[in-house]
Wavefront OBJ file of the C-alpha trace (Angstrom):
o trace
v 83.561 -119.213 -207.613
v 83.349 -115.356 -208.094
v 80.470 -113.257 -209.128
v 81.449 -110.269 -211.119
v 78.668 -108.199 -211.759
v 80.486 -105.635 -214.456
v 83.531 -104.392 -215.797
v 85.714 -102.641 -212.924
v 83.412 -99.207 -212.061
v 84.440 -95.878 -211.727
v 83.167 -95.431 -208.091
v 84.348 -91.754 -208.068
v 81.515 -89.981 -207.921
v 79.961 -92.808 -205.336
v 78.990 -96.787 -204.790
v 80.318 -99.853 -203.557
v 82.397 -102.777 -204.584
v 82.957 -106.137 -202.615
v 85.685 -107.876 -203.756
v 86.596 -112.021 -202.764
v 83.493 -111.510 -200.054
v 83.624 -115.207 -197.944
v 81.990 -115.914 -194.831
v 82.665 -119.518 -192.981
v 81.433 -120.912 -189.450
v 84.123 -122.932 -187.845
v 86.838 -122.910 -190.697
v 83.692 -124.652 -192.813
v 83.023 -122.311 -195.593
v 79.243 -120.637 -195.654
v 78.710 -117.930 -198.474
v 81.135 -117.389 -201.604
v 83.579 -116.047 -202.403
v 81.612 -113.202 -204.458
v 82.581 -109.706 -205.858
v 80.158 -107.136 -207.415
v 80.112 -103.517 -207.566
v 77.234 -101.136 -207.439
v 77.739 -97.574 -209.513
v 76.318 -94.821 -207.753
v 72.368 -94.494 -208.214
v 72.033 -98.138 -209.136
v 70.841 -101.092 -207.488
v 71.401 -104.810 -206.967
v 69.223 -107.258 -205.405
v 70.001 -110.732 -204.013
v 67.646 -113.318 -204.675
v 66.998 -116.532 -203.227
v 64.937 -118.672 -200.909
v 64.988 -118.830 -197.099
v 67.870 -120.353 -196.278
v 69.729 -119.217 -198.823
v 72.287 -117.213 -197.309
v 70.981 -113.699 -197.982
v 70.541 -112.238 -195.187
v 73.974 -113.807 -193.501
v 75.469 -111.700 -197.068
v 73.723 -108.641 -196.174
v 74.812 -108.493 -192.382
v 78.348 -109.438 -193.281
v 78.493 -106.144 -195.411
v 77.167 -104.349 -192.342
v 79.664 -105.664 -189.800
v 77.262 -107.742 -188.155
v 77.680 -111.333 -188.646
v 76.937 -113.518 -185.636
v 79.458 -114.983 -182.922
v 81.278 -117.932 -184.594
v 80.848 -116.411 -188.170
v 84.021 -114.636 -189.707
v 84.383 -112.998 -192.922
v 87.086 -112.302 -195.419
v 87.675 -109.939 -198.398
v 87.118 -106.446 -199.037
v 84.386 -104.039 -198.904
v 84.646 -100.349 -200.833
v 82.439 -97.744 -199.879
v 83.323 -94.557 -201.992
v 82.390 -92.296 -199.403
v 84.409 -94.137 -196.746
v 87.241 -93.334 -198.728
v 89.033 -96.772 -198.108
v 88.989 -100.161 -198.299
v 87.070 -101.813 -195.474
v 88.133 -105.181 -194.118
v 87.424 -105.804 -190.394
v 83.989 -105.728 -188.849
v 84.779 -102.982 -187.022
v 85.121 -100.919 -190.042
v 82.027 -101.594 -191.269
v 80.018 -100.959 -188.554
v 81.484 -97.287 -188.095
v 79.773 -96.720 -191.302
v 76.595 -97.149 -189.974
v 74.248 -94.223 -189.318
v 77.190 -92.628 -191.248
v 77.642 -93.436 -194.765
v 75.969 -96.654 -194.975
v 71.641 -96.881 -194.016
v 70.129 -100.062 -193.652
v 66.412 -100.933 -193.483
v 65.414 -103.988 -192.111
v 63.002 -106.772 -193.168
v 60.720 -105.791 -189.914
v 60.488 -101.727 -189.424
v 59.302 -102.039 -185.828
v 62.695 -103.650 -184.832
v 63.918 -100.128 -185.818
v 62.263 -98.098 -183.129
v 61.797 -97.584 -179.266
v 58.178 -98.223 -178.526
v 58.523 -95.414 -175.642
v 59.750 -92.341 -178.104
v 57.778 -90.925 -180.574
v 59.229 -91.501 -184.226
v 60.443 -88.577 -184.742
v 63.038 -87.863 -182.303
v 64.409 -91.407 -182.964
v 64.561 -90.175 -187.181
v 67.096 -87.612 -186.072
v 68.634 -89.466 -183.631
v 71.250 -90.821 -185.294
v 72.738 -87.971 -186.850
v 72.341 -85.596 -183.865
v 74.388 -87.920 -181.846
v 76.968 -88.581 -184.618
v 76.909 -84.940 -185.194
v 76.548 -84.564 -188.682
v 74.322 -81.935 -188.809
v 72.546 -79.425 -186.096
v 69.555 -79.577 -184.659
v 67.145 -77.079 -186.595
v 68.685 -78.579 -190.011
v 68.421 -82.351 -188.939
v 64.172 -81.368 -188.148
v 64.087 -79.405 -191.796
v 65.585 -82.794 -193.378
v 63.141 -84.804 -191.305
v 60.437 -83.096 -192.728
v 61.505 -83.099 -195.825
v 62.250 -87.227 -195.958
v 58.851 -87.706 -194.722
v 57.059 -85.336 -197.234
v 59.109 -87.578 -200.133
v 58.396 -90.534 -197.831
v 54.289 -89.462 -198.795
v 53.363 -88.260 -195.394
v 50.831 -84.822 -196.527
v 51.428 -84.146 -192.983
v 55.087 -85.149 -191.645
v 55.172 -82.881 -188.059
v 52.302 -84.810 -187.654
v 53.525 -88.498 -188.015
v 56.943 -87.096 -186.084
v 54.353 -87.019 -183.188
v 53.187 -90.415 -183.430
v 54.643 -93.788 -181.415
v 55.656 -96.792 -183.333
v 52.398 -98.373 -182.085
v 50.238 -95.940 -183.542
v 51.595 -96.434 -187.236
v 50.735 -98.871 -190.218
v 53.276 -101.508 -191.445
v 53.380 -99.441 -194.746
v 53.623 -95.796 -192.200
v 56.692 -97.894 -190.655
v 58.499 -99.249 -193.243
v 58.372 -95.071 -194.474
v 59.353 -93.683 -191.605
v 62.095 -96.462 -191.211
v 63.461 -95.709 -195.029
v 63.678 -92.267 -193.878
v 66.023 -92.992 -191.170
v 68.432 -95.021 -192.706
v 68.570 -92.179 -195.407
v 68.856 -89.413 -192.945
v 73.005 -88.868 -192.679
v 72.518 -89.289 -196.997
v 74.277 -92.306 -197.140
v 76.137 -93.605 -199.751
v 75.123 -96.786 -199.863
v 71.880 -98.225 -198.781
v 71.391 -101.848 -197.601
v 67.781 -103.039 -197.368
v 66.627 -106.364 -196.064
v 63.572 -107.943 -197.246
v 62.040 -104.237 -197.453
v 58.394 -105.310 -198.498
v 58.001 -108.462 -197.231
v 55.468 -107.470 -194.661
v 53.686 -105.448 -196.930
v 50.504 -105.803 -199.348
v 51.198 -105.179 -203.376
v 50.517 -101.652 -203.886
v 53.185 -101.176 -200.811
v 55.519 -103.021 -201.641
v 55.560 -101.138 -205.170
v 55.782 -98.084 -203.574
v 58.175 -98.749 -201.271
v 60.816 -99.823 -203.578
v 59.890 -97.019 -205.392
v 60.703 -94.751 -202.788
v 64.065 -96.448 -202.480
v 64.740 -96.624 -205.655
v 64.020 -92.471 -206.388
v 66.296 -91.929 -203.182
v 69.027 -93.952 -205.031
v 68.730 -92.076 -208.251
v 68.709 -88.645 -206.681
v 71.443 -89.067 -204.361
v 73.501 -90.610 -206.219
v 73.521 -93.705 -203.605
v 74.087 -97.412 -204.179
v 71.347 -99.663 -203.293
v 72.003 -103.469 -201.962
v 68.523 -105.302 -201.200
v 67.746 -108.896 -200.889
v 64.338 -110.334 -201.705
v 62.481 -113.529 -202.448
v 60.633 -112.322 -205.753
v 62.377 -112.679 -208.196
v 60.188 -111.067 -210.755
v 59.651 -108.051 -208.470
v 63.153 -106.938 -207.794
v 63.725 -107.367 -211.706
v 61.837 -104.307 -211.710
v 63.418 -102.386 -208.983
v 67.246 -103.484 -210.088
v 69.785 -103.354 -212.395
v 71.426 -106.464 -211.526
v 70.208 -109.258 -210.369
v 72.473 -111.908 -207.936
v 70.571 -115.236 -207.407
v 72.349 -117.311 -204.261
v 71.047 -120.712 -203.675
v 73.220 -122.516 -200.218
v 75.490 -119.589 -200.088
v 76.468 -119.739 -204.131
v 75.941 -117.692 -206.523
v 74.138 -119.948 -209.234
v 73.218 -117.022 -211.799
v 74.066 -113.280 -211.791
v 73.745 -110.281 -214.590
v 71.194 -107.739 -215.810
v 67.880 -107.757 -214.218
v 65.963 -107.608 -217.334
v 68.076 -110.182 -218.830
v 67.297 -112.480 -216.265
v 63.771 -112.086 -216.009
v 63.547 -112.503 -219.697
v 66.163 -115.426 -220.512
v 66.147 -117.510 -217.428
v 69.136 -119.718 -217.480
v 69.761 -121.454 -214.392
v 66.859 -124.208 -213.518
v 66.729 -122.529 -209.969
v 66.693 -119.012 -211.348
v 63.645 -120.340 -213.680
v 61.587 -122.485 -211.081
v 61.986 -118.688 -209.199
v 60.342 -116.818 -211.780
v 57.957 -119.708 -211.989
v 56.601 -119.438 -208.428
v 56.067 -115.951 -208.632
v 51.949 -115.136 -208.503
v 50.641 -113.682 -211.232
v 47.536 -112.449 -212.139
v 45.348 -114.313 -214.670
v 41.443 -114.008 -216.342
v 41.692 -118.382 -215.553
v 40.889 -117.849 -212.031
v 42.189 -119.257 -209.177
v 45.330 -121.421 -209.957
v 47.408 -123.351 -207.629
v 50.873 -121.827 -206.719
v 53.857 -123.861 -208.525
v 56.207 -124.244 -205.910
v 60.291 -125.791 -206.049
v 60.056 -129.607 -204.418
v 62.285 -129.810 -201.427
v 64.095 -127.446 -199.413
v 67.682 -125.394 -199.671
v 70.538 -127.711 -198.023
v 72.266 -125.755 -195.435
v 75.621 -123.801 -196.534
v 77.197 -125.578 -193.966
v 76.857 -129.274 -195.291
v 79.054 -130.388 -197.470
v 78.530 -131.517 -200.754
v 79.939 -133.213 -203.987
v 78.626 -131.316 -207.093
v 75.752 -129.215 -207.839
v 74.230 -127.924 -204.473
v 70.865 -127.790 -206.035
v 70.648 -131.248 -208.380
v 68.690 -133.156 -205.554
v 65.905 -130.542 -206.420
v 67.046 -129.780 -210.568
v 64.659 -131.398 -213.476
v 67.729 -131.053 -215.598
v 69.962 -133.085 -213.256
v 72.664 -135.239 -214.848
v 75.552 -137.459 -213.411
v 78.176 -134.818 -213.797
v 76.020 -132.461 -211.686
v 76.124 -134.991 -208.823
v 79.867 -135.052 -208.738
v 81.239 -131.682 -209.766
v 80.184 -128.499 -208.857
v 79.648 -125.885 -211.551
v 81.570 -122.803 -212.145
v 80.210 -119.327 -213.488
v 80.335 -119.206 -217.087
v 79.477 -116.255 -219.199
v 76.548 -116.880 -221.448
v 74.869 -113.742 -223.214
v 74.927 -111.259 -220.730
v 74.911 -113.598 -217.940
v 77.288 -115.424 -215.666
v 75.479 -119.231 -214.935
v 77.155 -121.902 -212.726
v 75.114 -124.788 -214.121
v 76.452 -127.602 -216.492
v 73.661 -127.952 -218.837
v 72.291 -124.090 -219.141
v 72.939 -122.680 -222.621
v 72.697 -119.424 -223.906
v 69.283 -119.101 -225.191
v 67.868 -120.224 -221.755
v 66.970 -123.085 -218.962
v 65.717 -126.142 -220.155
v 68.271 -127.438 -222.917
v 71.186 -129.887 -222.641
l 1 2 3 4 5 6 7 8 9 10 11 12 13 14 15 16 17 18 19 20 21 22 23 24 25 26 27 28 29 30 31 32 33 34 35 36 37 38 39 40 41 42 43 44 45 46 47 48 49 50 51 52 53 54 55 56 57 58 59 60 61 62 63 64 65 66 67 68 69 70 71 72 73 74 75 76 77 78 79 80 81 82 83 84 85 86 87 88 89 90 91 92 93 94 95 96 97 98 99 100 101 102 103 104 105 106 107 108 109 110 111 112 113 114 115 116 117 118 119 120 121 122 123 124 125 126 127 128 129 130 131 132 133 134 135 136 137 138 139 140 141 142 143 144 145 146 147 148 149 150 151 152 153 154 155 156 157 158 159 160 161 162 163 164 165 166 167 168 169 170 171 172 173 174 175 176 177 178 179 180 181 182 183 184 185 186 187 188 189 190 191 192 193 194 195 196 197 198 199 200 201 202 203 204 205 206 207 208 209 210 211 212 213 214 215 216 217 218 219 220 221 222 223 224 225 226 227 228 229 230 231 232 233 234 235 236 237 238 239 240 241 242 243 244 245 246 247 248 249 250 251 252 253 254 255 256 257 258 259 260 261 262 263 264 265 266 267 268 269 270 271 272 273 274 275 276 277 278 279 280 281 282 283 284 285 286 287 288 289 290 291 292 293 294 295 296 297 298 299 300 301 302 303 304 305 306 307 308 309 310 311 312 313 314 315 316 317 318 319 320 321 322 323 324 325 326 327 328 329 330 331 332 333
């Protein structure tokens, strides 16, 4: 099954599109096949549970799967100028035209070099830039990073910041070369509420202004609605529900992409309330199974989900791989 996001893009003027995107272990088959495309200045954020393949997605797109995993289909960074196919190819456009951020900033950084020679780094040793301009842009990325005193935090060790001073400094980095496309994983995760606000908001604003596609993967659902334009939820390594973030949020069609929503906390005069949570746990990608991969776990299970697996089907502005969904939302059959 294959996830098309939108109508074939214009990536001219910037973005990314993954076409037939499949990763398998062993000749078994893992994650997909998926396509999307990201325009320039927008985002897209894959959703799903632990164990849902995201973050195996996210690397493959990097070039950095690991030993025994192999992936096929195509990757198109506008700036790269070409199709990209081999890991090899992806990974030379890290640091170059592709930034990532990962889920836990301090993996980023040398504990024995202050953070600001390691934000120039990168591009110093690539040799994008020279020296005086890659300390000007540092400064400048920090001070829209909401450092009031940037020379200051260059000075500091990775010990000495905040998980919220961190995960700043670290989005600075990755958008130091002014990438093209931006791959973030699990960006707030570590963070309290306010943070994790802001810190998608600071992605998001580098996005818009450079023009710069933005690929993150998250848990909450309802959060990265707010953050996204699209909206890819994977459940075992398929795609189960894809289309406009506010769609999604709003009209719910998939039981997993509504039990999602469903778990997310929310704040209410009641009091305390306990958390809803999904019953049972994601099945590996790598077992195989007849049908549905999530009806063990579906209220809306029927025989024909136990026996054949659904394909994406358009419904509104949706695509929904789920035999009972209709258009108007979860819940009816």
């Amino acid at each position: 099954m294959t996830a098309a996001l939108a109508p074939a893009a214009d990536l001219s003027s910037g973005g990314l599109r993954v076409s037939g995107l499949a990763i398998s272990y062993g000749g078994t088959p893992v994650i997909g096949p998926l396509s999307f495309e990201v325009p320039a200045g927008a985002s897209v954020t894959i959703v799903g549970e632990t164990g849902a393949g995201k973050t195996l997605l996210l690397r493959s797109l990097m070039g950095l799967l690991p030993a025994g995993f192999e992936m096929i289909g195509e990757v198109y960074v506008s700036d790269a100028g070409k199709p990209l196919r081999t890991a090899a190819e992806l990974r030379a456009q890290l640091g170059r035209h592709v930034g990532v951020v990962l889920q836990n900033p301090f993996q980023a950084f040398d504990p024995l070099r202050p953070v600001g020679r390691q934000v120039t780094e990168g591009v110093l040793r690539r040799k994008l830039i020279g020296r005086q301009a890659a300390q000007e842009r540092a400064i400048t990325l920090l001070r829209q990073m909401g450092f009031d005193r940037p020379e200051e935090v260059q000075r500091l060790f990775p010990g000495q910041l905040s998980g919220g001073m961190a995960q700043r400094v670290a989005i600075a980095t990755a958008v130091m070369p002014d990438p093209g496309v931006v791959l973030a994983d699990e960006p707030t995760s570590a963070l309290d509420a306010m943070l994790r606000v802001r810190v998608l908001g600071l992605l998001r604003e580098f996005a818009g202004r450079r023009g710069a596609a933005l690929v993150m993967i998250s848990h909450d659902l309802s959060l990265a609605a707010e953050f996204s334009q699209q909206l890819i939820v994977l459940y075992s390594g398929r795609v189960v529900e894809t289309g406009p973030a506010a769609e999604l949020a709003a009209i719910p069609r998939h039981p997993y992409t509504r039990a999602l929503l469903a778990c997310t906390p929310q704040v209410s005069t009641e009091g305390k309330r306990e958390l809803p949570s999904i019953p049972g746990s994601v099945p590996s990608p790598l077992q195989p199974r007849a049908g549905c991969r999530f009806a063990a776990r579906c209220p809306l299970v029927i025989e024909r989900c136990r026996t054949e697996e659904p394909r994406l089907r358009a419904l509104g502005g949706a695509q929904v791989a789920c035999h009972v969904a209709k258009e108007d939302g979860a819940g009816t059959s």
